[in-house]
C-alpha positions, 0 to 999 in steps of 0.5 A: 767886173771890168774886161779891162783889167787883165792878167800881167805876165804872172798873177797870183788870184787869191782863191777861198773856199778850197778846202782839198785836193780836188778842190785845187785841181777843179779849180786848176781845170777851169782856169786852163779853159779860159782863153788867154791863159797859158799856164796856172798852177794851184796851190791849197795851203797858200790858197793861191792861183798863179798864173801867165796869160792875157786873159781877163780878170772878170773872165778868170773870175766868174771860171772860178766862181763857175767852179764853186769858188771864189776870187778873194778881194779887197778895198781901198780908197786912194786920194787922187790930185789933179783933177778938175772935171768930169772928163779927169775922173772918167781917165783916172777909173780907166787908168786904175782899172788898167792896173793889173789886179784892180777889178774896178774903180768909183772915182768921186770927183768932189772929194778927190777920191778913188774907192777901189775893188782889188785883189790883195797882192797890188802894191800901192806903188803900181796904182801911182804909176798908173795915175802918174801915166794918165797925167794925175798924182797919188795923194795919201792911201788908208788902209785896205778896209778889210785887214788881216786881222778881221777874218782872224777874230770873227773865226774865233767868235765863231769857234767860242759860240760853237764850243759853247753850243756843243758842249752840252753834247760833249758833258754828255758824250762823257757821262754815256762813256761813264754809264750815265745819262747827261744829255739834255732834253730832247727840245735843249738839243735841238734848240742848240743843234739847229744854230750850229747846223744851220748858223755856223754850218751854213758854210758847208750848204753853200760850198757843197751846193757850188760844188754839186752845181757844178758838177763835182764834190768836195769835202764840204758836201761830206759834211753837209751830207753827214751832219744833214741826215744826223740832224734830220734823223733825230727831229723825226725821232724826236718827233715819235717821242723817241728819247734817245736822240743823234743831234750830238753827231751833227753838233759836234762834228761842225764844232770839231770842224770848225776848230780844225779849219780855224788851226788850219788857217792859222797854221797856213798864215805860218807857212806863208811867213817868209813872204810876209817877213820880207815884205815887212821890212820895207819902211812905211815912210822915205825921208826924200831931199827937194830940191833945195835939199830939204829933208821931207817925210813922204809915203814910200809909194810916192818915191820915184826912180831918181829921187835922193833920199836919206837913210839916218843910223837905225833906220831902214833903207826905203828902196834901191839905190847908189849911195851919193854921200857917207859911209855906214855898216848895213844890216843886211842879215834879213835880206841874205842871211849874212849876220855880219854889218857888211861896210858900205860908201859911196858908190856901192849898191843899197838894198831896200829892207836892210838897215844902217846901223851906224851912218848917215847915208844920201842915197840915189834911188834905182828902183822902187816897188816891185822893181826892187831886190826885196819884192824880187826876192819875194815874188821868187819864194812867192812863186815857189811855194805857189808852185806843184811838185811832180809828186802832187800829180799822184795825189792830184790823181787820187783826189780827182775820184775821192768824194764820189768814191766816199760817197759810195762807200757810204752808201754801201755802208748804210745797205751794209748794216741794214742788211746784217739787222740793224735799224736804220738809226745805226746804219745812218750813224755809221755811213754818217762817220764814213762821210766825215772820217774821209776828208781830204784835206791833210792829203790835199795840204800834204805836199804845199805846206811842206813846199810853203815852209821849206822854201820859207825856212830857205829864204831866211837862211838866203836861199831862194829855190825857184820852184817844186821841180828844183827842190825835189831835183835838189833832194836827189843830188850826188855830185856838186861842181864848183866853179872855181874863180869867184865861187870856191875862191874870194874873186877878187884876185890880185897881181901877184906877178909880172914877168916881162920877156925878154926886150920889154920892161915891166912897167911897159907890160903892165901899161899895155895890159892895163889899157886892154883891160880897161874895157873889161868888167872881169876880175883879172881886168880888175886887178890888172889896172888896181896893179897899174894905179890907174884907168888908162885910155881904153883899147880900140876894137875890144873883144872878149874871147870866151873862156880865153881872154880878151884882145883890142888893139893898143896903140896900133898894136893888137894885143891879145891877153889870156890863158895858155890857150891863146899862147898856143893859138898863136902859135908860141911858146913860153921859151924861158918864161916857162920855168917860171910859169910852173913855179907860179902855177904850183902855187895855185896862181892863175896865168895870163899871157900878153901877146902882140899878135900879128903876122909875126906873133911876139910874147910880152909878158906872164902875169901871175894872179892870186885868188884866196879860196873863200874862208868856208870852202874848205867847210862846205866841200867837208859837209857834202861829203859827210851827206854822201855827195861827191864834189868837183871843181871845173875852171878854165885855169890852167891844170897846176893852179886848178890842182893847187886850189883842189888840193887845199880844199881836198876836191878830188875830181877836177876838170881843168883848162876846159872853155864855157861849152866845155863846162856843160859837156862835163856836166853832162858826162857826169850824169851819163855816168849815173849822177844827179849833178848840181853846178855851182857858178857865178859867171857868164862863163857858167851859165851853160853849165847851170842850165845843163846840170840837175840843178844850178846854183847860181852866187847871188853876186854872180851875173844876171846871166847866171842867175836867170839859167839856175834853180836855186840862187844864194844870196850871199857868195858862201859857199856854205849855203850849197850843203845847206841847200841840200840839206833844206831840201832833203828835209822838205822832201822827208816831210813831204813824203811823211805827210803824205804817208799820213794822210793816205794812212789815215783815210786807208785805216778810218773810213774801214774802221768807220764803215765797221762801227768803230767810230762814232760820228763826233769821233770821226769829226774830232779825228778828221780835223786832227789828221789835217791839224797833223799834216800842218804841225809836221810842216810847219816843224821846218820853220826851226831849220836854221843853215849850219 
């Protein structure tokens, strides 16, 4: 492998041959030696490593392969237009082989083609970025050479040849349990066993020998000891002309194996499915306009930034961008979970995935590949299920010392029997069971596939949990703060009054504030110059004033417009507009006060906003309430507007008039308390607040500010989405509290009761692959949670 291809700032490396926890934590280990590498967390149900650093792709992949692992990896063949000598082939390999994931590159000048040896998380959009960098043009891509499919049919040949192997043990296994002797002869079952034992089971003699080379032990050791001295004790028997033989011990217990592996994989592709989904919706083709304005069919990794393509009624949106021309309802229920069509025309935004449904649509494309919503989207839910939850530390810790420690008891097992008079045929058998009863595998997926369909359950509903940490943090919350302005209420608030002062009139008022504001991107700005029916000359010297307001300077006049705040930092009063103030602040309306400033600081005007509480407020504050959460609202509106909303919604504690930093040291006061706080905004102004608490929980039409400083994002500004983000949480954290009391419970109880007789080793194979087929199924129940 190429040094040239490295890591970007966060890689998954897909990872085979991990079969339990200590698998994951081996494997974890070696990749923090390689040098480069700053932080990698591994995760066995989706198989994954993900890490950040610089190190090189060859140096994390042999880390692996030292390990007794190994890097998964795919073909591809791309075709390559522009070149026209030896010199253009030898640039195209260096620039592929530069993409981030690409292990390396065979460029065939003659036929125009590049065979690619990659990891499977590329996106053909990165390999046309880098051709179009290096000066060359993507041409047509053919399906990577290995699909999904493949692996998946040639396990259930494999399953069907070992059930047909073993089923002569199993006949006869029934007829022993009815008295009755059904096993085939002695040379039939060696004949049978020696293709499972050495064909099918070759698997767990090369797992085993990469793990004992280095240095550690895993599960595929336990089979390969068990089956192994099985098998091997019943050729020597067989040879001395002995009729009662142990191949089945051997036969069965691969057969049981496999089958358990062949649902665990299943079952692990199922906990994935979220990602999957959300990568499906991308559309295989854009229908991009020339320049002559030409419709033309084309590969969406051909799209560019800038392009202008056209979306028809029924098909989905290619990829993010600004609609130029009509007007549609879009389906964007897969994106966000919102089932209603939401109207879209010129000038709003287009998400790539969702669908329109009754429109033609020109869009102009913003973003393309990776850069878009949807592959953000799933880059985010992709991270969180990669990620550890600190509960993993225990079982990481339990697993690091697990094989040798079965080994041992094995062994001990084995001296055991002998010791108390059996034969060594009986005291193989038993440490043979031990060997087999103990794998780790449901205790090494307990926690991640619970964390993979839990954080999958949440995206479909349009919620993304950033990671472990959040949704654990996320199960243990008491107390919820809402913002009020654009997450409680609708954010769109309107003019609902203007009272000007004495010596202005009102029509002067409102020009003034309409051109301070027109510098400004908050909703009172908006609904300011929506009131004014225009967008006037913007003010000289803007400036926002955070949590108060704004001022700029109008005319050769510094005006200063916002709460109550500003009014008395300027040293005013409200004098007669004060009578009218509280009855606009009785009915929930927020204030605004335009002030001319100066060394003798005037009152202009009182504007008086209205902002609807959003239609499932009310709901949600209900709903956490009947979870035994305690709810707040924090603002920076006045006590009176605050009390009015609080009082509509029945919110209890509100924290009023309070700036930006004011917010957090709430927060913080409520967990000094004793509270596991989660804050909900969507502002700027909140995003001190979102980092301060337990958990933040930022509105996806919130700023980026406020969504990059929270745990969890909603898709959608409903706030019916809080409660049912506890609620997925809490759930995940119940199953994987289950899972885990399984897993520990089924090892605590079988190896004694193998160890003492009560199992026989095809038993403790069939039991084995049952207990982590168990752990899967439980997890995988999450999949039907649906947001209330």
């Amino acid at each position: 492998m190429p040094d040239t291809a490295t890591l970007a700032p966060s890689l998954s490396l897909p990872i085979s041959g991990m079969t339990c926890a200590s698998c994951a934590g081996r494997v974890e280990r070696a990749l923090r030696k390689v040098p480069g590498v700053e932080d990698v967390s591994v995760n066995l149900a989706a198989e994954q490593a993900q890490l950040r650093g610089t190190a090189p792709l060859a140096a994390l992949s042999a880390a692996i392969e030292g390990a007794g692992y190994s890097v998964e990896e795919t073909t591809r063949d791309i075709g390559v237009t522009g070149m026209t000598c030896a010199s253009c082939s030898a640039r195209v390999q260096r620039a592929l082989e530069g993409v981030p994931g690409v292990i390396s590159a065979s460029v065939n000048l003659a036929n125009e083609q590049a065979h690619l040896r990659l990891l499977p998380t590329v996106e053909t959009s990165a390999l046309a970025a880098a051709l179009e960098k290096a000066g060359y043009a993507l041409a047509a891509v053919t399906e990577d050479a290995a699909p999904d499919a493949a692996p998946g049919h040639r396990a259930e040949v494999e399953l069907g040849i070992a059930f047909l192997l073993a089923a002569p043990f199993l006949i006869g296994m029934l007829g022993t349990a009815f008295g009755q002797d059904w096993m085939p002869p002695g040379w039939a079952q060696l004949l049978l066993a020696a293709p499972l034992q050495f064909w099918l089971g070759a698997r767990f003699y090369r797992a085993g020998w990469r793990a004992l080379r280095a240095g550690v032990g895993n599960m595929d050791l336990l089979v390969a000891l068990g089956t192994s001295a099985a098998f091997g004790l019943s050729v020597v028997l067989l040879w001395q002309g002995v009729h009662h033989l142990y191949f089945e011990a051997a036969a069965v217990v691969i057969a049981f194996v496999l089958l358990g592996r062949y649902f665990e994989a299943r079952a692990k592709r199922a906990t994935g499915a979220a990602i999957a989904a959300l990568l499906a919706l991308r559309p295989r083709t854009a229908r991009r306009l020339d320049a002559a304005g030409q419709e033309q069919e084309v590969a969406l990794a051909l799209l560019r930034v800038g392009d202008r393509v056209v979306i028809r009624p029924g098909e989905r949106v290619p990829a993010d961008g600004t609609i130029e021309a009509g007007e549609a309802g879009l389906d964007e229920s897969a994106l966000t979970g919102e089932s209603r069509p939401v109207e879209k025309g010129v000038g709003d935004a287009v998400a790539t995935g969702t669908v329109s449904l009754d429109g033609r649509l020109v869009v102009q494309v913003t973003a393309v590949g990776g850069d878009t919503r949807l592959a953000q989207v799933a880059a985010l839910v992709q991270a969180a299920q990669a990620s550890r939850a600190p509960v993993q530390k225990l079982v990481d810790r339990v697993s690091a010392v697990f094989v040798p420690a079965v080994v041992g008891i094995a062994v001990l097992t084995f001296l055991g029997w002998l010791l108390a008079g059996a034969g060594p045929a009986v005291a193989l058998l038993h440490a043979v069971a031990v060997l087999v009863i103990a794998c780790p595998c449901a205790l090494g997926l307990a926690t991640p596939a619970a964390i993979m369909a839990g954080t999958g359950a949440a995206a479909r509903a349009g919620i993304l949990i950033r990671d472990a940490v959040a949704l654990e943090q996320a199960g243990h919350i008491s107390l919820v703060a809402f913002d009020k302005t654009g997450t409680l209420t609708e954010g769109r608030p309107s003019l609902a009054a203007l009272h000007p002062a004495a010596g202005i009139a009102g029509e002067a008022a409102l020009a003034l504030a309409a051109s301070l504001q027109a510098g400004s991107e908050h909703p009172l700005a908006r609904a300011v110059l929506q009131a004014a029916g225009g967008q006037p000359a913007a003010a000289e010297a803007f400036r926002a004033l955070p949590g108060r307001g704004v001022e700029g300077v109008v005319d050769g006049r510094r005006l200063v417009l916002g709460s109550t705040r500003v009014l008395e930092e300027n040293g005013l009063q409200p004098g007669p507009l004060d009578t009218l103030a509280r009855a606009e602040a009785a009915q929930g309306h927020t204030l605004s006060w335009l002030i001319e400033a100066g060394s003798a600081p005037r009152l202009l005007a009182l504007l008086a906003f209205a902002d609807a509480p959003r239609a499932s407020a009310a709901d949600a504050v209900n709903a956490l309430k009947a979870q035994g959460v305690a709810v707040a609202m924090l603002t920076g509106d006045g006590p009176d507007a605050a009390a009015s909303v609080a009082g509509a919604l029945s919110i209890g504690q509100v924290a009023a008039g309070i700036l930006p930093d004011g917010k957090a040291a709430q927060v913080t006061a409520w967990q000094r308390e004793g509270h596991r706080v989660a804050m909900v905004g969507d502002g700027v102004n909140d995003a001190a607040a979102l980092a301060s608490a337990d958990l933040g929980i930022a509105m996806g039409s919130g700023t980026d500010a406020a969504i990059a400083a929270a745990h969890v994002t909603l898709l959608r500004p409903d706030p019916a989405l809080v409660p049912a983000t506890l609620a997925i949480t809490r759930r995940t954290l119940a199953k994987i509290r289950q899972n885990l009391v399984w897993a520990f419970g089924f090892n605590a109880l079988g190896i004694p009761l193998a160890a003492f007789g009560g199992l026989s080793p095809a038993l403790a194979g069939a039991a084995m692959a049952f207990s982590s087929v168990a752990v899967l199924s439980n997890a995988l129940l999450l999949a039907r949670w649906r947001a209330a």
